[in-house]
C-alpha positions in Angstrom: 0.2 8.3 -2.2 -1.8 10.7 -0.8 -3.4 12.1 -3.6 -4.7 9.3 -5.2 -7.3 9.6 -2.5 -9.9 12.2 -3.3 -10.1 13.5 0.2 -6.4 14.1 1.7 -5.7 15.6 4.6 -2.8 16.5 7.0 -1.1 13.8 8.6 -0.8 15.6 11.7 -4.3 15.8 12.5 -4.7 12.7 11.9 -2.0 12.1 14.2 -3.3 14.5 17.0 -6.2 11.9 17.2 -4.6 9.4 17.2 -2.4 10.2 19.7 -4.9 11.9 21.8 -8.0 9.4 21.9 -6.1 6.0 21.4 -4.0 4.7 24.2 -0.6 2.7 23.0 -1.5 -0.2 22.3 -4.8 0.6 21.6 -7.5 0.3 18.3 -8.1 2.6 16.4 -10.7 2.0 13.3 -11.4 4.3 10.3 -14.2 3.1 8.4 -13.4 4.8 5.3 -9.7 3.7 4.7 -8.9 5.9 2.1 -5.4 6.3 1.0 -4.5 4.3 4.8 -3.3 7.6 6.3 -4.9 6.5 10.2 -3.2 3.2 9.6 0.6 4.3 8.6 0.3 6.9 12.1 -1.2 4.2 14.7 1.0 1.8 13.7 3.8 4.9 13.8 2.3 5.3 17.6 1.9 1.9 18.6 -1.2 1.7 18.4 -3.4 -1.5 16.4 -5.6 -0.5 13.3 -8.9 -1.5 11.6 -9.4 -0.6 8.3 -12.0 -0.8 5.8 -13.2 0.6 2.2 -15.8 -0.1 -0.1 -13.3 0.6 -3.5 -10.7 -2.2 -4.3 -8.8 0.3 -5.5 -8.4 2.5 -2.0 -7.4 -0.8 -0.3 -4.4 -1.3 -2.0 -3.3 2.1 -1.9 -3.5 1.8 1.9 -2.0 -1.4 2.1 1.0 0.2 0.4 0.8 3.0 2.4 1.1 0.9 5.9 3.5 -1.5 4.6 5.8 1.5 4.5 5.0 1.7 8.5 5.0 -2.1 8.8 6.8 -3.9 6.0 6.3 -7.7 7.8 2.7 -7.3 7.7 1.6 -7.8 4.2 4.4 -10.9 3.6 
């Protein structure tokens, strides 16, 4: 899934930030949703998510992308 976005990246650095400037249970929001890569690791770590993205297209592939993380969310 990840390289349908034009700008992937490692998911443990996305995880390091997660995990080091979110508290469980906290928010975390990535205005530029991408592929959904922040999403899948907060929800991974506990933690809530905000997400948005200007291209339809990138939506979708995040929302696939989380409901891998969260499979009752998108029912």
């Amino acid at each position: 899934i990840c390289h349908d976005n034009e700008a992937p990246y490692p998911e443990k650095l996305c995880e390091f930030f997660v995990r080091s400037f979110c508290p469980p249970g906290g928010m975390c929001l990535d205005p530029f949703l991408g592929s959904g890569r922040t999403g899948a690791v907060a929800y991974r770590w506990q933690r809530r998510f905000i997400g948005c993205d200007l291209r339809q297209s990138q939506v979708e592939i995040a929302r696939k992308r989380i409901s891998e993380e969260t499979p009752m969310m998108f029912v």
